[in-house]
PyMOL commands that place a pseudoatom at each C-alpha (Angstrom):
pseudoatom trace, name=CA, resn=UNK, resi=1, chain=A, elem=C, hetatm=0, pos=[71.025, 103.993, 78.427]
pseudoatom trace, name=CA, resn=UNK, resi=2, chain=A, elem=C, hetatm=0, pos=[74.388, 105.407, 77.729]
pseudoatom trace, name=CA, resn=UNK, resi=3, chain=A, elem=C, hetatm=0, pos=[74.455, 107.452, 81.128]
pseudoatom trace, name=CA, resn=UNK, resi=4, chain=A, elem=C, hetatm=0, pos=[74.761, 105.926, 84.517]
pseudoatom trace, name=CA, resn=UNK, resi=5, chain=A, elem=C, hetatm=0, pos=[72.533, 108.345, 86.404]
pseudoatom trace, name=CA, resn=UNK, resi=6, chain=A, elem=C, hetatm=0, pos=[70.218, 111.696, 85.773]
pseudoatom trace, name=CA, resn=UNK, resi=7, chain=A, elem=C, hetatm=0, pos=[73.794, 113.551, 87.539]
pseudoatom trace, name=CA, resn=UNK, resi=8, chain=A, elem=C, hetatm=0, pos=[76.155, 111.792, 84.836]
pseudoatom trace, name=CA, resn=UNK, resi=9, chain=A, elem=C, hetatm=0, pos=[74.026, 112.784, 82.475]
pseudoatom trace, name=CA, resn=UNK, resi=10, chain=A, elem=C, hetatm=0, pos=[74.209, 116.011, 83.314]
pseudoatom trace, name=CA, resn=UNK, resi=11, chain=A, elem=C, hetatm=0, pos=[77.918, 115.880, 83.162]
pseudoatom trace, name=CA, resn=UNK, resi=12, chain=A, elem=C, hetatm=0, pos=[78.419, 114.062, 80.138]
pseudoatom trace, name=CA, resn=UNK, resi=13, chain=A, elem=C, hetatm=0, pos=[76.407, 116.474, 78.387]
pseudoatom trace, name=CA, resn=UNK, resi=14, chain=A, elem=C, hetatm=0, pos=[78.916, 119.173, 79.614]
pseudoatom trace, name=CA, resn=UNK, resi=15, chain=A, elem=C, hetatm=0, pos=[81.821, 117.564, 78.798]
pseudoatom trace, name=CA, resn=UNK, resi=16, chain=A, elem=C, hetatm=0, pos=[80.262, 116.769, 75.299]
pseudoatom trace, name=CA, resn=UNK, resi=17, chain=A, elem=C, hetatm=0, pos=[79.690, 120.283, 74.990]
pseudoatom trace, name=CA, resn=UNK, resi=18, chain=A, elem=C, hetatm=0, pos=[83.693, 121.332, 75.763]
pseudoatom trace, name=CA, resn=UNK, resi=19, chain=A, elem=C, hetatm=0, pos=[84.607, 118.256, 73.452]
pseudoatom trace, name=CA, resn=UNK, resi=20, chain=A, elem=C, hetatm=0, pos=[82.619, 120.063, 70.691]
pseudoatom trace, name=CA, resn=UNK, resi=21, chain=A, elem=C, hetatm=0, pos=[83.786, 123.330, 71.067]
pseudoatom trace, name=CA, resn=UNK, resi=22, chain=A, elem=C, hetatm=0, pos=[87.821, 121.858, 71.142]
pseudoatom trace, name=CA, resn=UNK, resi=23, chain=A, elem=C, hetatm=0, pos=[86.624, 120.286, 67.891]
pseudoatom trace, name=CA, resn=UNK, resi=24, chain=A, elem=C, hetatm=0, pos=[85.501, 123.199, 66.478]
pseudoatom trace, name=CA, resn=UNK, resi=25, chain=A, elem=C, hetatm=0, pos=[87.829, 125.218, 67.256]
pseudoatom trace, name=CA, resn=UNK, resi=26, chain=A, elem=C, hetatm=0, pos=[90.988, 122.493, 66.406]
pseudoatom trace, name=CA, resn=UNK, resi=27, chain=A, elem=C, hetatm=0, pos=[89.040, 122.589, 62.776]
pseudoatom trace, name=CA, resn=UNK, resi=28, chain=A, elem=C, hetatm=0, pos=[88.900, 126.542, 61.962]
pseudoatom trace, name=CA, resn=UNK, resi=29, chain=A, elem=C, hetatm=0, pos=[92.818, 126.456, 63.282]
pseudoatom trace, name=CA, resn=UNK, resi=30, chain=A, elem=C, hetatm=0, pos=[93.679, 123.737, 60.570]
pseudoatom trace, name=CA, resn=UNK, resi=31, chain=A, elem=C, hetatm=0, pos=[91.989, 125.790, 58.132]
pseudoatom trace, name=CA, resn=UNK, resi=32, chain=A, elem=C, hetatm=0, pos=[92.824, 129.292, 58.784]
pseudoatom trace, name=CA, resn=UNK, resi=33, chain=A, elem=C, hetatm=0, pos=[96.496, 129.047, 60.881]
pseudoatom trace, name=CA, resn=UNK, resi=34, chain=A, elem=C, hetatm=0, pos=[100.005, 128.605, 59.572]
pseudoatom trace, name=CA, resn=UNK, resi=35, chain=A, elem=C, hetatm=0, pos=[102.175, 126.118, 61.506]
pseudoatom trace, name=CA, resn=UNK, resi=36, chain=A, elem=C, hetatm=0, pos=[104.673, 128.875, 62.196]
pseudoatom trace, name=CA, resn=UNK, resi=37, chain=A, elem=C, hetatm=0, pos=[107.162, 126.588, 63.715]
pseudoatom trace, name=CA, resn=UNK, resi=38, chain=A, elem=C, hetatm=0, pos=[105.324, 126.358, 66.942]
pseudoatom trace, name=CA, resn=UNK, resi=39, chain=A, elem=C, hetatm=0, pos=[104.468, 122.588, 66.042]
pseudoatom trace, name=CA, resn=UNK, resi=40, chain=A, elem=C, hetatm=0, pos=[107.809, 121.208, 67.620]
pseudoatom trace, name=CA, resn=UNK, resi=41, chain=A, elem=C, hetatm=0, pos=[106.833, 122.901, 70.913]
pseudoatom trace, name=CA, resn=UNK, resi=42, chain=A, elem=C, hetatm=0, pos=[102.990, 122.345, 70.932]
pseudoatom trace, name=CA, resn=UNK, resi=43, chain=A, elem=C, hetatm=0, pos=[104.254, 118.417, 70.339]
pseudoatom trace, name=CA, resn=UNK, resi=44, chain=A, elem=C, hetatm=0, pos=[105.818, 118.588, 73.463]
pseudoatom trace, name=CA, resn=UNK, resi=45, chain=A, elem=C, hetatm=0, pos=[103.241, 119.857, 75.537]
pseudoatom trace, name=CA, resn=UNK, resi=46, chain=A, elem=C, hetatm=0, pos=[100.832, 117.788, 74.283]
pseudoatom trace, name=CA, resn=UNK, resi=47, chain=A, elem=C, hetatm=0, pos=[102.691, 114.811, 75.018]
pseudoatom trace, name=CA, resn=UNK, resi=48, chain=A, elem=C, hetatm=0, pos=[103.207, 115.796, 78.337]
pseudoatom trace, name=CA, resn=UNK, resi=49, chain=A, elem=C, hetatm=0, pos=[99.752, 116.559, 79.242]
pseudoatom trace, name=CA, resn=UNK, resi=50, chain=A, elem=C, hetatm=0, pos=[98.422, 113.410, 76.928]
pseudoatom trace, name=CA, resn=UNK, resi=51, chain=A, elem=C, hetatm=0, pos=[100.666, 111.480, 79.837]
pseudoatom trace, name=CA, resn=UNK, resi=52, chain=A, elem=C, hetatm=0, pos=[99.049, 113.210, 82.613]
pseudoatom trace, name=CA, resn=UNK, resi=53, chain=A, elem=C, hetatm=0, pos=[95.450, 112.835, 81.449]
pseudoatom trace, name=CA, resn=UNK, resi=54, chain=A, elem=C, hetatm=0, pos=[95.888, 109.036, 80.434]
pseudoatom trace, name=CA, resn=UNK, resi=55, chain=A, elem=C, hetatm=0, pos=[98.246, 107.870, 83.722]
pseudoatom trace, name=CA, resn=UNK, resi=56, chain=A, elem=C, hetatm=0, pos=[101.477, 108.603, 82.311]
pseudoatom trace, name=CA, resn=UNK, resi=57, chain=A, elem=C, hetatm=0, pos=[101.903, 105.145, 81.392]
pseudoatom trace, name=CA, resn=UNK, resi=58, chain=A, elem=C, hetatm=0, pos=[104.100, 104.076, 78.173]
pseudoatom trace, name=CA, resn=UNK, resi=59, chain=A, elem=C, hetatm=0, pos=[100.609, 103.040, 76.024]
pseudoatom trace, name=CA, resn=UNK, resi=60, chain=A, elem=C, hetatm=0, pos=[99.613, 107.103, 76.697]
pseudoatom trace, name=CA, resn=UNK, resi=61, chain=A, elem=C, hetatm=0, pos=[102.950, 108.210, 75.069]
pseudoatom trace, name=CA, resn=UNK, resi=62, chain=A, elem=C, hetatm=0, pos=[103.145, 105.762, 72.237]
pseudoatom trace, name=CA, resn=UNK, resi=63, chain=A, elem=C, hetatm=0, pos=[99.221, 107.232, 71.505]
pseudoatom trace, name=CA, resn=UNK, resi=64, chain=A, elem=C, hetatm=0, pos=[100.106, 110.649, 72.032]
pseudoatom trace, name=CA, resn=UNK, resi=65, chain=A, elem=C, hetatm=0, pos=[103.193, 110.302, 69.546]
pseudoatom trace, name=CA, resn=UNK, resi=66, chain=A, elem=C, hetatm=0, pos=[100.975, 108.426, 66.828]
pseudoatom trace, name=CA, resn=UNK, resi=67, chain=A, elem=C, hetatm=0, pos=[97.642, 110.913, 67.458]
pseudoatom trace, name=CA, resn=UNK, resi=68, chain=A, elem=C, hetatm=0, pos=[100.428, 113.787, 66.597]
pseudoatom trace, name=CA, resn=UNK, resi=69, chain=A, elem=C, hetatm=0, pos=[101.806, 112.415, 63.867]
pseudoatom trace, name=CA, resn=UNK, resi=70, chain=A, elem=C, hetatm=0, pos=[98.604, 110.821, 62.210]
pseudoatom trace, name=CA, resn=UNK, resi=71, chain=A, elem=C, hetatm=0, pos=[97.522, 114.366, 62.063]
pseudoatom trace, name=CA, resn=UNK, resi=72, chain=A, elem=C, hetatm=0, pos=[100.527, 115.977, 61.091]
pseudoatom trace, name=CA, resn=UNK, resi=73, chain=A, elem=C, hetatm=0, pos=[100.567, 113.408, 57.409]
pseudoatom trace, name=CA, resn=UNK, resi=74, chain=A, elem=C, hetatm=0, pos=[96.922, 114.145, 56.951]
pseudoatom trace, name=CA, resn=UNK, resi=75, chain=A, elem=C, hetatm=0, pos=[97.735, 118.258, 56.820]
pseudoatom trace, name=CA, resn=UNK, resi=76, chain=A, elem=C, hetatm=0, pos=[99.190, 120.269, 53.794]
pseudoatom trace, name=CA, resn=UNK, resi=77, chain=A, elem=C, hetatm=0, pos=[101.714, 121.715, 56.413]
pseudoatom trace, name=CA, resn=UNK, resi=78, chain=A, elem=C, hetatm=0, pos=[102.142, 121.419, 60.156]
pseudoatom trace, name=CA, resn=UNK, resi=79, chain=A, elem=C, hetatm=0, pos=[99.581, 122.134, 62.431]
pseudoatom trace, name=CA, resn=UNK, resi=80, chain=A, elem=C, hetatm=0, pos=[99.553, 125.452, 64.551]
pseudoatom trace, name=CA, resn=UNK, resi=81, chain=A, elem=C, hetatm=0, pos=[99.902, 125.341, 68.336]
pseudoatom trace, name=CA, resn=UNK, resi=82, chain=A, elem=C, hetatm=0, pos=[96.106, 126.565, 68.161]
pseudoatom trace, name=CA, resn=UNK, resi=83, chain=A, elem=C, hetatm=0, pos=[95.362, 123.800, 66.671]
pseudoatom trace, name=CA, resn=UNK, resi=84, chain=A, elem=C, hetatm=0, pos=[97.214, 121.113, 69.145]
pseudoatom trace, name=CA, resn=UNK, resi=85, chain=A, elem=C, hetatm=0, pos=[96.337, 122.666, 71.839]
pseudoatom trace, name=CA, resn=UNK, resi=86, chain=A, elem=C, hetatm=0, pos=[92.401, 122.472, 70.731]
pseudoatom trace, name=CA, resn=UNK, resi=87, chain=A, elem=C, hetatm=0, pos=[93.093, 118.729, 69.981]
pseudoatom trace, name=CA, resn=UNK, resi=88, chain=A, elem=C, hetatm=0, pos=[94.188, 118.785, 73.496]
pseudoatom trace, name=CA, resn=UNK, resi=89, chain=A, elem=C, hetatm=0, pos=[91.783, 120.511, 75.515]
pseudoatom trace, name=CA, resn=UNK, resi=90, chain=A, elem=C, hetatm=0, pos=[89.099, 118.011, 73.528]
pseudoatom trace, name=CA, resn=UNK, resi=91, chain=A, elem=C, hetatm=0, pos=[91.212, 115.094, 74.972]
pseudoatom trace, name=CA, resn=UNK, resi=92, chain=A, elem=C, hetatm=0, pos=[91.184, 116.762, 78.584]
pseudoatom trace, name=CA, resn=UNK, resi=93, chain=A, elem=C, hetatm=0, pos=[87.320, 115.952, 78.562]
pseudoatom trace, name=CA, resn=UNK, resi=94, chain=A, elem=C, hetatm=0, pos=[87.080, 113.037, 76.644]
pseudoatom trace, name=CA, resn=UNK, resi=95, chain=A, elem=C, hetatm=0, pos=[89.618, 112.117, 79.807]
pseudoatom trace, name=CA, resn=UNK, resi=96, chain=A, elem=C, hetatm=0, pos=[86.806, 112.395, 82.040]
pseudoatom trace, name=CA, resn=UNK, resi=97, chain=A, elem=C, hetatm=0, pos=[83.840, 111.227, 79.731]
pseudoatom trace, name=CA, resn=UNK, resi=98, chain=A, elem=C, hetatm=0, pos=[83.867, 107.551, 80.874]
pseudoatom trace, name=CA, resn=UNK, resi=99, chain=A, elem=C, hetatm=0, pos=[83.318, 107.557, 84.107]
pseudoatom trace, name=CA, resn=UNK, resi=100, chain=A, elem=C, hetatm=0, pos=[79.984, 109.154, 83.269]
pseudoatom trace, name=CA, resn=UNK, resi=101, chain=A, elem=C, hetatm=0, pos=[79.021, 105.975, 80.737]
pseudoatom trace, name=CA, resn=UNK, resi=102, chain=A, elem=C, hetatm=0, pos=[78.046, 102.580, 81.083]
pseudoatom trace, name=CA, resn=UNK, resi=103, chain=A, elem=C, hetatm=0, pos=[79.618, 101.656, 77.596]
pseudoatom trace, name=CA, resn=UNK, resi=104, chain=A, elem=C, hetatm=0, pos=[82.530, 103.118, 75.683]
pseudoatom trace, name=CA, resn=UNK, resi=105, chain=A, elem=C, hetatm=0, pos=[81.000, 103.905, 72.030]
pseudoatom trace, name=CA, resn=UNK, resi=106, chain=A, elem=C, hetatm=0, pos=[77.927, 106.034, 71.343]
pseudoatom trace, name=CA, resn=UNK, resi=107, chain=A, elem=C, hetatm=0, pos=[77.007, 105.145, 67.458]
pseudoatom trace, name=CA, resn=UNK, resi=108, chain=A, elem=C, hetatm=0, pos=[74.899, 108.105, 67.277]
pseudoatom trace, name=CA, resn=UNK, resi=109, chain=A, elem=C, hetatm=0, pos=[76.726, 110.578, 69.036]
pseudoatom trace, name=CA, resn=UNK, resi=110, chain=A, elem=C, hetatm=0, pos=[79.337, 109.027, 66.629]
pseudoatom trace, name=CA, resn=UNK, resi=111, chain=A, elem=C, hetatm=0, pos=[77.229, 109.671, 63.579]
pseudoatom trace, name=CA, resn=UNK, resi=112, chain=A, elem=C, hetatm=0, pos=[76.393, 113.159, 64.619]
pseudoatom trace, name=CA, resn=UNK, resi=113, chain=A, elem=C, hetatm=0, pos=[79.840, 114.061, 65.894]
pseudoatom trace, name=CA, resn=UNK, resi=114, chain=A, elem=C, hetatm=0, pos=[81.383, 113.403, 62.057]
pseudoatom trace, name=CA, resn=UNK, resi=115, chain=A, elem=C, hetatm=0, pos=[78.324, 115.110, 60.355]
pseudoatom trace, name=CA, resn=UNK, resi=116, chain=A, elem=C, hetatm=0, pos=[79.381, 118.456, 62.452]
pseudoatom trace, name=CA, resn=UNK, resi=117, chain=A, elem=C, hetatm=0, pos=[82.787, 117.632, 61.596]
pseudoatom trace, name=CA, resn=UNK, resi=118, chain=A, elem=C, hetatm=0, pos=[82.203, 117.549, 58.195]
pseudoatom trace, name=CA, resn=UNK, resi=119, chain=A, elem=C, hetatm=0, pos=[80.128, 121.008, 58.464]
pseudoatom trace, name=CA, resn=UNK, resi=120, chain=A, elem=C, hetatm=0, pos=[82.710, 122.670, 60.054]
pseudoatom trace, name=CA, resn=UNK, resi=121, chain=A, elem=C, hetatm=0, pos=[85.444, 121.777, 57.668]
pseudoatom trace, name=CA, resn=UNK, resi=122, chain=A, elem=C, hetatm=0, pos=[83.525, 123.148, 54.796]
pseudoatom trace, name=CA, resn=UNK, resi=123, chain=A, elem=C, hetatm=0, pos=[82.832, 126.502, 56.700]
pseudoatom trace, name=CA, resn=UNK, resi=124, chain=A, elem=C, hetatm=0, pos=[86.558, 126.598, 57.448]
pseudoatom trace, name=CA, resn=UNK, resi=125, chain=A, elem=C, hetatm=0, pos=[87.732, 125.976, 54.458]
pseudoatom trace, name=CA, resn=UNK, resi=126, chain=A, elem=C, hetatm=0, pos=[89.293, 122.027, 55.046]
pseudoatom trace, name=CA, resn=UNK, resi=127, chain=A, elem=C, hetatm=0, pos=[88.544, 119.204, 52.602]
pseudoatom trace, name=CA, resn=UNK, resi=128, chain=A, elem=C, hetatm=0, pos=[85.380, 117.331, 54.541]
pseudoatom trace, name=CA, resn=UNK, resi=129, chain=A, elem=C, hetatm=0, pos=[87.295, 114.052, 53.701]
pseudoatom trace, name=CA, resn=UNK, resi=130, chain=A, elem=C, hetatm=0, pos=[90.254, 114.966, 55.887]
pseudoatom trace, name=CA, resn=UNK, resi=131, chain=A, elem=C, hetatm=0, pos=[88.096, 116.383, 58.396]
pseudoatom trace, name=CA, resn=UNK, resi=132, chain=A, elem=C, hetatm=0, pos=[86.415, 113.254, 59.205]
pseudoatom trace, name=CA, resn=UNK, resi=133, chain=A, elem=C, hetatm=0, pos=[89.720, 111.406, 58.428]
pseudoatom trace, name=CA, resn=UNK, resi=134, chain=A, elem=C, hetatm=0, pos=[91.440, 113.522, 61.868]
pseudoatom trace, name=CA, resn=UNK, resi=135, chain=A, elem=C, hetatm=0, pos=[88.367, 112.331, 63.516]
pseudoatom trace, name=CA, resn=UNK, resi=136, chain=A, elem=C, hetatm=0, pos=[88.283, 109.063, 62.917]
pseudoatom trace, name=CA, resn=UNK, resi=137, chain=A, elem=C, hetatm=0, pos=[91.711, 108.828, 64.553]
pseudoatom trace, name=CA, resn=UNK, resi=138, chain=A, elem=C, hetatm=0, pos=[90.863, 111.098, 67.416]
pseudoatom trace, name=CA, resn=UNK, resi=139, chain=A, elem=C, hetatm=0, pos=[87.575, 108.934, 67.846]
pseudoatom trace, name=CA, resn=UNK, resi=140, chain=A, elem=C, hetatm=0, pos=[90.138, 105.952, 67.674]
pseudoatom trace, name=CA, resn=UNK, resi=141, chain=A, elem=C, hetatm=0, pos=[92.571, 106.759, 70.345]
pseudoatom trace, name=CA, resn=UNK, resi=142, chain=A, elem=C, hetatm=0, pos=[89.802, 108.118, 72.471]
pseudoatom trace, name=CA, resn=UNK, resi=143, chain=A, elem=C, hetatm=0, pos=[88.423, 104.367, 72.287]
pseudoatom trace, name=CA, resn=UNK, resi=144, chain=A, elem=C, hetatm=0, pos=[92.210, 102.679, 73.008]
pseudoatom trace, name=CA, resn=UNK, resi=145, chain=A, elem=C, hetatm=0, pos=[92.353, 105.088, 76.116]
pseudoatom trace, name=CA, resn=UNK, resi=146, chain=A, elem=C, hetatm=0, pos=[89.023, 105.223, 77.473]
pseudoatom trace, name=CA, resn=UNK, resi=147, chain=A, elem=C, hetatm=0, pos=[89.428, 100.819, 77.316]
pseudoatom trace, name=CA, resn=UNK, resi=148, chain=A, elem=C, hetatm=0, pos=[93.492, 101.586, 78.404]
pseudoatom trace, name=CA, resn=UNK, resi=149, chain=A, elem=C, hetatm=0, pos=[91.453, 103.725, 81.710]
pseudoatom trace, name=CA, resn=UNK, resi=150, chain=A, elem=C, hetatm=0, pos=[88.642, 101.133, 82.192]
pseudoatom trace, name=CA, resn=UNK, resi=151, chain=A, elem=C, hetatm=0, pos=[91.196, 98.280, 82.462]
pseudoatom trace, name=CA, resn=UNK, resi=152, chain=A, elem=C, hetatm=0, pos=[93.465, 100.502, 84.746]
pseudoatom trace, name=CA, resn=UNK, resi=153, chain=A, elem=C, hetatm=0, pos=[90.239, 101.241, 87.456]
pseudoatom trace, name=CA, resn=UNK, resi=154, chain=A, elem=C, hetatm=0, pos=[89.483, 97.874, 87.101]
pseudoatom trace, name=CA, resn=UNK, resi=155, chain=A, elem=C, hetatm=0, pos=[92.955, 96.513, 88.134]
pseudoatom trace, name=CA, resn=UNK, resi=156, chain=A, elem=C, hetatm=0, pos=[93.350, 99.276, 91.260]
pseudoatom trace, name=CA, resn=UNK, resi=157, chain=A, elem=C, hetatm=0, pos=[90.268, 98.410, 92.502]
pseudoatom trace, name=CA, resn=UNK, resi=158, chain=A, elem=C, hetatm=0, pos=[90.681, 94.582, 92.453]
pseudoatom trace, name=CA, resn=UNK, resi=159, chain=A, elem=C, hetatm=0, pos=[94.327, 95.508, 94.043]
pseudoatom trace, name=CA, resn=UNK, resi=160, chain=A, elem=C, hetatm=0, pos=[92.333, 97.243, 96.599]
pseudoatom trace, name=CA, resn=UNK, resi=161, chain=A, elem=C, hetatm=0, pos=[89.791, 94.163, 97.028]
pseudoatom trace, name=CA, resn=UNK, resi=162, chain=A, elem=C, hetatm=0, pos=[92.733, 91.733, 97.614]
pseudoatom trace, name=CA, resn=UNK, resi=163, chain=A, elem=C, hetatm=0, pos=[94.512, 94.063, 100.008]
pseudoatom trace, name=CA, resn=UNK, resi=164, chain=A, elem=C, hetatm=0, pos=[91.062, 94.043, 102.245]
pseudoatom trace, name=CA, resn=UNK, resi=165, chain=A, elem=C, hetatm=0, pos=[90.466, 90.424, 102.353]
pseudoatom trace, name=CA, resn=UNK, resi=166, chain=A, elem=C, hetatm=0, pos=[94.305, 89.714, 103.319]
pseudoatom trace, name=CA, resn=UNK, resi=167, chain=A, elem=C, hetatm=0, pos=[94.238, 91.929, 105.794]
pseudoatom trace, name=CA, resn=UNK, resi=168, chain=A, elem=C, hetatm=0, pos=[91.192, 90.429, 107.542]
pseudoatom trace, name=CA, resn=UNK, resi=169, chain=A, elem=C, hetatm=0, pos=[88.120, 92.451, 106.691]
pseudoatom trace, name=CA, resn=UNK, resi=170, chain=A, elem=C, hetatm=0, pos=[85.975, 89.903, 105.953]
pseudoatom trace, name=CA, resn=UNK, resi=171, chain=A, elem=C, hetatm=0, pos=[83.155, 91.923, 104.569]
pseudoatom trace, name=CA, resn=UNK, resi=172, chain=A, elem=C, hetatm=0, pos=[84.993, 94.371, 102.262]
pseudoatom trace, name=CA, resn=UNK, resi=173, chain=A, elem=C, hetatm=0, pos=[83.076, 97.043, 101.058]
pseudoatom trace, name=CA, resn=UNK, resi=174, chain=A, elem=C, hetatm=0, pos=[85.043, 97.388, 97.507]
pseudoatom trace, name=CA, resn=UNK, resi=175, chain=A, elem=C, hetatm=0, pos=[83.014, 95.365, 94.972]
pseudoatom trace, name=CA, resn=UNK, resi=176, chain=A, elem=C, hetatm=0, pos=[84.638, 95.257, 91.921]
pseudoatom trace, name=CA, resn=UNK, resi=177, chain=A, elem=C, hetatm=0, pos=[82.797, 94.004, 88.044]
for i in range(1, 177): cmd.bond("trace and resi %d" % i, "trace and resi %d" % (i + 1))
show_as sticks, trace
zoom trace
């Protein structure tokens, strides 16, 4: 079972749902906007919010600057702000998808995901080949930061742990695994 409970469930299936709609939408924007020199800006809010989303740490800016410019080589001309600021609102919930799952990758969900991707290129107009390349490498970094936000839980709450023990509680209720 992917889901930790009925409730995350629930809530994974909603933020699948926004994740699919960003993708669909970040798709027909790569294949029916001009970049019209909004990139520059759209760059820098998406770095920015990329930061917030991921704990502002130096790993979330280094992804953020590779995710943007990954996708800027695979294009025949810079991406509209549309277009990054679909890729972004599909990071906002794959942000919060994790904390709904016992395990970071979903093969199937994988396997359907790239189908639709594929689909939706050819409806929009983009080469189905550099649709699925753009979400390999979203898929990618979404793996490096869900891992980047499992290890970053996992060290607060073993901070939190030690803090509790050295301050006397012997029966701490923070159990971390």
């Amino acid at each position: 079972m992917i889901e930790k409970s009925q409730a995350d469930a629930a809530a994974l299936k909603r933020l699948r749902d926004e994740i699919d709609t960003a993708d669909a939408d970040l798709i027909r924007a790569i294949g029916t906007e001009q970049g019209n020199g909004e990139f520059a800006a759209a760059r820098v809010e998406f770095t920015r919010a990329f930061q917030r989303l991921f704990g502002g740490n130096t790993q979330a800016t280094q992804e953020a600057a590779h995710l943007l410019h990954t996708l800027e080589q695979n294009l025949p001309r810079p991406p509209s702000g549309t277009a990054i600021r679909a890729l972004l609102r599909g990071f906002a919930a794959r942000a919060r998808v994790r904390m709904h799952k016992n395990v970071t990758r979903d093969l199937d969900r994988e396997a359907a995901v790239t189908n639709t991707w594929k689909q939706n290129a050819e409806v929009s107009g983009v080469d189905p080949a550099t649709a699925v390349a753009i979400f390999q490498m979203i898929l990618a970094t979404s793996i490096r930061m869900q891992e980047l936000q499992i290890q970053g839980t996992l060290a607060a709450c073993k901070e939190k742990e030690a803090s509790a023990k050295q301050s006397g509680n012997s029966a701490p209720h923070i159990i971390c695994t």
